[in-house]
N, C-alpha and C positions, 0 to 999 in steps of 0.2 A: 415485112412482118408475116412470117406464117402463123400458120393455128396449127394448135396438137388436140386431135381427137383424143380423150378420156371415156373409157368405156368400163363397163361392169367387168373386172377379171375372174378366172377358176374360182369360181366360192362354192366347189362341192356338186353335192349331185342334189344343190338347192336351186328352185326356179318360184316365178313369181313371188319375188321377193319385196315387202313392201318398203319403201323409202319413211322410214321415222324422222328424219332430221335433212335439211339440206345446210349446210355451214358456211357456205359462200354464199355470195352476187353477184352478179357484174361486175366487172370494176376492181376487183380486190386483187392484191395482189397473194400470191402464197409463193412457199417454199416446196423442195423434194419432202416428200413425206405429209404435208399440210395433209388435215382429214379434213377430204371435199363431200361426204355424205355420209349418212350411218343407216344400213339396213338392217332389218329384224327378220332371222330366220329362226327356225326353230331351235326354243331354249338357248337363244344369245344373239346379242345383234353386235355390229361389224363397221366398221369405217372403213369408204374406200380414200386411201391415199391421194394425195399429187402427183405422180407421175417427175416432175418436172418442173421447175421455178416459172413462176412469168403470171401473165394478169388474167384474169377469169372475161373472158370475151362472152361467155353465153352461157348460162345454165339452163339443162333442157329435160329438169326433171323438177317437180315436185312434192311434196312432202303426201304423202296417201298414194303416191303412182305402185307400181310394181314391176319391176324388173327380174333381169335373165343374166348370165354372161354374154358379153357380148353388146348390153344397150348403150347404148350415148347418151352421156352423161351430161356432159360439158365440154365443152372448147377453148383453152389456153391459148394468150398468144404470148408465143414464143421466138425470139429476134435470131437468126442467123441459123435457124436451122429447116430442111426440107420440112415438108407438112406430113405426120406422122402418126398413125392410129395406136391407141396402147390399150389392146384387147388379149384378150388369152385364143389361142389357138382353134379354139372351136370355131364353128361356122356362126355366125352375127345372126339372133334367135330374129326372124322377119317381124316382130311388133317393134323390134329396134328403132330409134330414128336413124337415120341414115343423109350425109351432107351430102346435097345436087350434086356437088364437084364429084363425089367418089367417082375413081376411076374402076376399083378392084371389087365392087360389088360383088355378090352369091351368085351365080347364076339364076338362079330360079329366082331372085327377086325381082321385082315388077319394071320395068322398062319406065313407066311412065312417072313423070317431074314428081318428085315427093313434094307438098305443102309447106310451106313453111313453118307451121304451127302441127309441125308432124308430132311434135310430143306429145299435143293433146288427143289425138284418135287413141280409140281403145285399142287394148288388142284383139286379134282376130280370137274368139271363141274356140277355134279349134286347130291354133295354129302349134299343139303340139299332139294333134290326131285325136286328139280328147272331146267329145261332144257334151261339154258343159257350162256353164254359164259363170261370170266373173264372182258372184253369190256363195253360188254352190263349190267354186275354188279357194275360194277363202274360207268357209264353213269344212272343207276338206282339210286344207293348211292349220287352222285351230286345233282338231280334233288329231291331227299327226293323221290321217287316212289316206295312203295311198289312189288319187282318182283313177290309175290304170287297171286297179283291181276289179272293181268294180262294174257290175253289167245295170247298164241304167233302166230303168220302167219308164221312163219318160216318153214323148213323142219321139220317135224315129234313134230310140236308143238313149236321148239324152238321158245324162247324170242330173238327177234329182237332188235336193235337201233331205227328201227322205230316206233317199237310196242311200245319203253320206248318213245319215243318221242311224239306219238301221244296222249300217257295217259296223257303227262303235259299241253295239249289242252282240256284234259276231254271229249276225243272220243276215237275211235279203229284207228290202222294204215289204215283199209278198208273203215271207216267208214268217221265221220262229222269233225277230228280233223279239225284246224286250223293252218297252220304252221306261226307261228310267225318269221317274219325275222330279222336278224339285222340290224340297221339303216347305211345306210352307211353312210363312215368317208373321207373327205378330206384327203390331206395330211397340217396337222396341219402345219409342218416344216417351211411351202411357205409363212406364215402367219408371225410368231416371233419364236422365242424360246421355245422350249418345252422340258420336259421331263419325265420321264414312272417313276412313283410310284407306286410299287406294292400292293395291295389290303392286308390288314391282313388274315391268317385264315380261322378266324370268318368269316368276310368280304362274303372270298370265296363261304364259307361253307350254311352260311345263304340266299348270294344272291339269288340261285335258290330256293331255297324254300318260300323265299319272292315272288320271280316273280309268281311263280306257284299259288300261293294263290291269288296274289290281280288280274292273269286274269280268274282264276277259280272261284273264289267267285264274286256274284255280292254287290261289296260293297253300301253300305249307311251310312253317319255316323248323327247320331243327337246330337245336340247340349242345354246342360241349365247348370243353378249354379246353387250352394247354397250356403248360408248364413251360414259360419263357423264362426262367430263372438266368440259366445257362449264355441264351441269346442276349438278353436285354445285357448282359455284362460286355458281350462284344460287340453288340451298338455300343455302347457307351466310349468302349473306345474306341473304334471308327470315326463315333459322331468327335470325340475331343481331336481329332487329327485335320479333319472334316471343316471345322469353324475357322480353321486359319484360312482356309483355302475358299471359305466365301459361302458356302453351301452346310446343309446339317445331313445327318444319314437317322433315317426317324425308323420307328417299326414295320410303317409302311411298305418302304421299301423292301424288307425280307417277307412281309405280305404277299408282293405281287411275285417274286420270285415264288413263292410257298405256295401259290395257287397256281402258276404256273406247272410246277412239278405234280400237283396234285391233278392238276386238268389233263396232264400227259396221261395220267392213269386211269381218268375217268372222263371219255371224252363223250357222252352224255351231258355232262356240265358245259362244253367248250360247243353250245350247236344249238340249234333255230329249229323251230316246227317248222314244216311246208305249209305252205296258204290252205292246203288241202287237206292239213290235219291228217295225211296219211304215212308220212316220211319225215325220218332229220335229217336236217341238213349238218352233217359233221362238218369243224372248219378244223381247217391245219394249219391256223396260224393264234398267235396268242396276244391280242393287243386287249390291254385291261386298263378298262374307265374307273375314273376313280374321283371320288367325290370330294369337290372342293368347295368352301364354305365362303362366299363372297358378300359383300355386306348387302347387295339383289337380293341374294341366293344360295342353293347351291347350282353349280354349271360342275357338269361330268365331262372332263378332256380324259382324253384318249390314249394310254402309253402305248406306242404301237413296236410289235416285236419284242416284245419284254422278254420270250427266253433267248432273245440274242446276247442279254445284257445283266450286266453283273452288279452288282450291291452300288457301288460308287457311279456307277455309271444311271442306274435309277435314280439316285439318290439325288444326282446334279439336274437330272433330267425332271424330276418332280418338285423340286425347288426353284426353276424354273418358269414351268409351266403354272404351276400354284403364283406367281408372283404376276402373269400375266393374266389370270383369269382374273384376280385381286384388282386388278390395271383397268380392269375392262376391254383389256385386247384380245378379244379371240377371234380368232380364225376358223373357218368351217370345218376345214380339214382336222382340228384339233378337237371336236367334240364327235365325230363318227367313226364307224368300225370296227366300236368295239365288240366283243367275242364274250365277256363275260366281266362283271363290275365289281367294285368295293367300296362300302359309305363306312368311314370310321368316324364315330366318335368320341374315338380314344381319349383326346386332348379336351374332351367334354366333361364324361362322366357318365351315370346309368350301371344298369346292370347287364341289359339287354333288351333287343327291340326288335320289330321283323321289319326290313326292306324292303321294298316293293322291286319287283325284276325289272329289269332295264327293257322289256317287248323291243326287240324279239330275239331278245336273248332266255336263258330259260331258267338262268339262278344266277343269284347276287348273295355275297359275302358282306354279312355286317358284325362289325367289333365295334368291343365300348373299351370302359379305364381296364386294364391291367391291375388286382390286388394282390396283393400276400397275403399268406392265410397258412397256416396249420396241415398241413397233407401228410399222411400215416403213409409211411415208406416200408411197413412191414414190420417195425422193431419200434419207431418212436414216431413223433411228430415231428416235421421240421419245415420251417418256414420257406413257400416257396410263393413264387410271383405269377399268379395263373391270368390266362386272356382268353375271356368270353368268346368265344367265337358263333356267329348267330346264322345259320345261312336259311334264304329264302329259296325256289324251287319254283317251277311251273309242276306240279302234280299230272299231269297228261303224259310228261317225259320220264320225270323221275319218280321215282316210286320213296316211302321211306326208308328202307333196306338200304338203298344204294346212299341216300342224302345221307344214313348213318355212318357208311364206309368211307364217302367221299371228306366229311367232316372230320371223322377219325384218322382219316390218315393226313390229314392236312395238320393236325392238330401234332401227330408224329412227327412230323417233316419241322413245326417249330419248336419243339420240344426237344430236337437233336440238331445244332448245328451245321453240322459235318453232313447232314443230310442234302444241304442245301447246294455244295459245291459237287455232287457225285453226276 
């Protein structure tokens, strides 16, 4: 009877990941695919799989631990086959546990007999060159802050609570931060009845990162339509062709194309401030997150390459993905990357509203319902189908000149179909 090491696989350029769930014991048996743990990373948590049929010999994680790629998780036994590690390719992060037998150890890892109660030792503090404390990484992880940015006031360098704290002011602990306080609260009780509903997740997950954005950016959002008359007739039949075949083709989809074309023209929209606030960073690639409405939450997946790809091929690919986040299956890879966002609330309703930027990106496209309405053609009125279009802006980047042009013409590109295939 051998054993199969099961280890954390590629989950992105996500670490210290904390275990929310452990789903086995000892003893149990699973199947390929069985979900043997669920981690929570930023704005969505994750199941890792089985590997492999056979009976749960050890579990050697947790529920509160945190993880890497690369830790050991748990130990399968597995009948008739060599003993086998199922890690992704990177080097095994050293807070990992690691089985005495290992023959193919790091090099640089310790020579000496690991413990058998290796799961319970912390991690080392600074075992990814970071001089900060398991606290102040978690309080970093919350708040979305980068610790490598960071120059710490503490003794011999370390990262502080206050150091993460003053970065989500966009100053130094020494320096200009601001501390933002919490508003204080009554005691509700004195008033009626009340009672505590706890926030999802997602909720949790997203709020600080939301907050950190919309008082670190200086938002702007501008506002126009366009005249989808023309288009919504050839979704229409698209999408009637489209349902046989399993999948819908929504407005959406001529969206991300239509931002797409528009970000070619104005790559100001398609690009990032530098940490330094003195440079953009232009990207030359168009991958657009797009807001999916989950009953958490919303969770923003990632279409990545979207001007490789054409109306049907969005189309399958956001039906898709929408059905997965719905699922609760997300993958790390599928919520990062992206280059520039879109939050519809077409299928809702509204007039218009402003979106908060996706940080660190530097504007986000948001639509509501699509009306008819009356529009003067020059000679009479005639009934046409207009769509809000609402875009928000980081103001340090864009100015309103350009946010008017970039809108404008985005508003052109769906307001002419034929636009969309040139």
């Amino acid at each position: 009877m051998s054993l199969t090491e099961v280890k954390v696989p590629n989950i992105g350029d996500f670490s210290g990941v904390p275990v929310i769930e452990v789903l086995v014991k000892a003893g149990d048996t699973v199947s390929v695919d069985d979900p043997l743990v669920t981690l929570e990373s930023d704005k969505a948590s994750m199941e890792i799989p089985a590997p492999s049929a056979g009976k749960v010999a050890e579990v050697l994680v947790n529920v509160g631990d945190t993880v890497s790629e690369g830790h050991l998780i748990l130990r399968l036994e597995a009948a008739g086959h060599e003993e086998e590690t199922v890690a992704a390719d990177a080097p095994v992060p050293r807070e990992a546990a690691r089985s005495e037998a290992e023959s193919h150890a790091p090099a640089e890892a310790s020579q000496s007999p690991v413990p058998s109660d290796t799961r319970a030792l912390p991690a080392p503090a600074d075992f990814d060159g970071l001089n900060a404390s398991p606290s102040v990484r978690r309080l970093a992880r919350e708040l979305d802050i980068d610790l490598a940015t960071l120059k710490g006031t503490g003794d011999k360098g370390r990262v502080t609570k206050a150091d993460v704290k003053a970065a989500l002011g966009g100053g130094s602990a020494t320096g200009s931060a601001v501390a933002i306080a919490n508003v204080p609260q009554p005691d509700f009780s004195k008033f009626g009845l009340v009672t505590a509903a706890p926030l999802s997740r997602l909720k949790r997950l997203s709020g600080p990162h939301l907050h950190r954005a919309w008082i670190s950016i200086p938002h702007v959002t501008h506002t126009d339509e366009a005249d989808i008359t023309e288009l919504e007739t050839y979704r229409k039949t698209l999408d009637a062709e489209a349902k046989d075949k399993g999948y819908r083709v929504t407005m959406l989809s001529f969206l991300l194309m239509a931002s797409v074309a528009a970000l070619k023209q104005f790559p100001e929209f398609n690009a990032s401030l530098s940490p330094d606030g003195q440079s953009l960073i232009l990207k030359h690639y168009y991958n657009i997150g797009v807001a999916v409405d989950t009953p958490d939450g919303l969770v923003v997946p990632v279409i990545k390459d979207a001007d490789r790809k054409r109306i049907l091929e969005l189309s399958q690919e956001l039906s898709a993905v929408s059905k997965r986040m719905r699922d609760g299956k997300i993958a790390p890879a599928d919520i990062q990357g992206a280059s520039f966002s879109i939050s519809s609330l077409g299928g809702i309703g509204g007039t218009g509203f402003t979106p908060i930027v996706n940080a660190p990106e530097v504007a986000i496209l948001g639509v509501v319902r699509a009306v008819t309405r009356p529009v003067w053609n020059g000679e009479t009125f005639t009934p046409r189908l207009m769509l809000p279009l609402c875009v928000s802006y980081d103001h340090r980047v864009i100015d309103g000149a350009l946010a008017a042009r970039f809108t404008r013409r985005l508003a052109e590109i769906l307001g002419d179909v034929r636009q969309l295939v040139l």
